[in-house]
N, C-alpha and C positions, 0 to 999 in steps of 0.2 A: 504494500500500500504506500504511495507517495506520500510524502508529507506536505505538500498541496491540499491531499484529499482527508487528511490528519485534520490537517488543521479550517478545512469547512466544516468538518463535524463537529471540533471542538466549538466554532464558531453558531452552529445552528444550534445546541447543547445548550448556549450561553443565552441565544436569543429566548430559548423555549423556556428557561430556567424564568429568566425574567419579565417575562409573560405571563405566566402562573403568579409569579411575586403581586405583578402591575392586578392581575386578574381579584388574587385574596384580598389587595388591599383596598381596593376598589370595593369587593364585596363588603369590606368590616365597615368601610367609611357609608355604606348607603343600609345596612340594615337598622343604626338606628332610626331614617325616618322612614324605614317601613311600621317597626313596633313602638317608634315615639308616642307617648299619650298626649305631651303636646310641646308648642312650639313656640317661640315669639313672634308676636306683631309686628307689620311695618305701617302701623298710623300708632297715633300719637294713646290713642282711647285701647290700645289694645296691647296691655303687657305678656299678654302670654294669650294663648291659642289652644286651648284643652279640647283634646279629639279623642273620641271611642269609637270601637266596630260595632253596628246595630242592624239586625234586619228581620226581616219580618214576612208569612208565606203570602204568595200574591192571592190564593184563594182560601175561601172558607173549607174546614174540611168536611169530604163531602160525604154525606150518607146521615144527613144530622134530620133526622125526620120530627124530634121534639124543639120546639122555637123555644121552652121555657128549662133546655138546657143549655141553646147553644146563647154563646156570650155575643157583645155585641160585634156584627161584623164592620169594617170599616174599611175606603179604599185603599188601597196598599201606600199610597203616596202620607194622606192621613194618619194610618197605623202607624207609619216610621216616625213621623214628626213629634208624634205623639207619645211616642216610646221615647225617640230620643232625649225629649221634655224633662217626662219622669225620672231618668237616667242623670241628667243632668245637675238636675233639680236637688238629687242627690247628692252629688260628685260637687259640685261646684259652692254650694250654700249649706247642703245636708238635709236632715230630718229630724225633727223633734219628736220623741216617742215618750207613751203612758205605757207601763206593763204593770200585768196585774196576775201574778199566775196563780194557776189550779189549786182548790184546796177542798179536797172532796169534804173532811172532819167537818169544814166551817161553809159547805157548801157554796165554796163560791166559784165562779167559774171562768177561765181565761179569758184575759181581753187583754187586747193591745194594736195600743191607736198609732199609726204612724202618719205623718206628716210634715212637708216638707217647711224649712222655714222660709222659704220664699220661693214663687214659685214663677215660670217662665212663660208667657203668652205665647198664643199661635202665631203671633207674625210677627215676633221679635227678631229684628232682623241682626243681633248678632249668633242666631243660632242657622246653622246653613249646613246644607247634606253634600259631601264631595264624594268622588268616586262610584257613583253609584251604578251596581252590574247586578241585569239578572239571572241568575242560574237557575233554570223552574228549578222545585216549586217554589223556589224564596227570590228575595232582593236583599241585599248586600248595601251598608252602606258607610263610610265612616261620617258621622255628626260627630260638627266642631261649634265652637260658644269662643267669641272672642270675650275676654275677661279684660276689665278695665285695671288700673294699678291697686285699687281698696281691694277690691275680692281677691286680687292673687295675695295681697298680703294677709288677708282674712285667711285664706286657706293653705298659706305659711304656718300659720299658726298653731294649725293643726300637729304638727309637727317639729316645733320650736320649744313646745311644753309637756310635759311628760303624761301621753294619753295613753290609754290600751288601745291592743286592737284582737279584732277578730275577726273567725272563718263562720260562713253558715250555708248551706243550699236550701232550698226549698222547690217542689212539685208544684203542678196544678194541672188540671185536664186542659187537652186539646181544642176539645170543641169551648172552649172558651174563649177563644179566639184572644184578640186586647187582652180583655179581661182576664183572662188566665197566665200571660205572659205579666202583667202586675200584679197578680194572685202569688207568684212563683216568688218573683223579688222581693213580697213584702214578706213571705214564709221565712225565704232567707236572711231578712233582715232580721225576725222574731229567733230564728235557729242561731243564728250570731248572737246576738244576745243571752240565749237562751247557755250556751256556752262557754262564756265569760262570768253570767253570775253563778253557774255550778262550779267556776274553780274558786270566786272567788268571796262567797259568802256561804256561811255555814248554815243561819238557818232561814229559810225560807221568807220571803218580806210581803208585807201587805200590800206594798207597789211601791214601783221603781219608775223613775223617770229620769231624763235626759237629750244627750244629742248624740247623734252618729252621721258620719262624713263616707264613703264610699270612698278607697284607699286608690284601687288601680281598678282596670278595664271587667269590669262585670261582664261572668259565661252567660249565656243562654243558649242549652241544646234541647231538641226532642229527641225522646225515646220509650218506647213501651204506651203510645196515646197520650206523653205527657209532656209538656214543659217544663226544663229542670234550669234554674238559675243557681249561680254561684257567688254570693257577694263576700269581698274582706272592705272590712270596716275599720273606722279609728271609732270609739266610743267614749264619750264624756256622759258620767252617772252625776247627772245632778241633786239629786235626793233620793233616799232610801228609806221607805217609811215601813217600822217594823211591824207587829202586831202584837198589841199589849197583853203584858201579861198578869193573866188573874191566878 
């Protein structure tokens, strides 16, 4: 073999070496804004740019012959805005929650109110759908909420001060269309909670109340007729009211 022919090989070795280099690093630099949750603003009203993956089936599911099972339907365009809202609603400003748990001895029985503390209008136009692709039966979409400088500092906070956090999922039927896909999230919000006060109170309270924040990108999958959501949460327990003892 000439050393001519040596030395193209050595040469084409080096190109390909560096091409794979150029290739990885190219990849490492573009996966954070694939999985980024969010971004900064280029206007003056927009510190930051908080984005999630949301989507929602295009049709009702079909074979639902009772109307006082199935939930409400809505057009797919609708349903996502709508979700996204909720999601948001969450993630951005939070949820103020009552709990009240089970207590068969003193018959009382579970409740728990969740509610956001501020919440997002249909045509607020800092909430906008990008990317949007359909793959029957669903629609895909990432919703982004530009956030002004007070909220992102607001939602610094959360994490500047020594909160808990937790994991929860929660179910809910199919045929509930909307309505079961925020049946899912709010289970999961209640299983989060649910939780946290089992590691960390002993004996059972006559109601709990507070605030929880939605940490990073909430699942939502179906499976088995149902819709399973995934939330982690930051939680702030603002009061704990026992039950007295006689």
């Amino acid at each position: 073999m000439s050393e001519q022919h040596i030395s193209m090989k050595k040469t084409m070795r080096s190109i390909a070496k560096r091409t794979v280099i150029l290739w990885y690093c190219l990849m490492l630099s573009f996966l954070p804004c694939i999985y980024a949750d969010s971004y900064s603003g280029a206007e003056p009203d927009e510190a930051e740019i908080l984005r999630i993956p949301v989507w929602v089936f295009l049709e009702a599911q079909p074979g639902v012959m009772d109307n006082d099972v199935q939930g409400t339907v809505l057009p797919p365009r609708t349903a996502i805005i709508e979700l996204s809202k909720t999601l948001m609603e969450g993630m951005i400003y939070g949820w103020k929650f009552t709990y009240t748990p089970v207590d068969k001895q003193r018959q009382v029985a579970e409740a728990f109110e969740l509610t956001p503390l501020h919440t997002i209008a249909h045509n607020d136009k800092r909430l906008s759908l990008t990317d949007v692709r359909i793959e029957y039966p669903s629609v895909y979409c990432w919703a982004e909420y530009r956030i002004p400088e007070a909220l992102r500092k607001r939602r610094e906070e959360w994490t500047r001060i020594p909160v808990a956090t937790a994991k929860g999922r929660g179910s809910a039927s199919r045929k509930q269309e909307i309505d079961g896909i925020r049946d899912a999230y709010h289970k999961a919000a209640l299983n989060a909670l649910h939780s946290y006060l089992r590691k960390n109170l002993k004996n059972k309270p006559k109601e709990v109340s507070g605030e929880m924040l939605i940490r990073n990108n909430p699942r939502l999958y179906t499976a088995g007729g149902k819709f399973h959501a995934e939330l982690n949460v930051y939680l702030r327990i603002n009061e704990v009211i026992p039950y007295e003892i006689f």
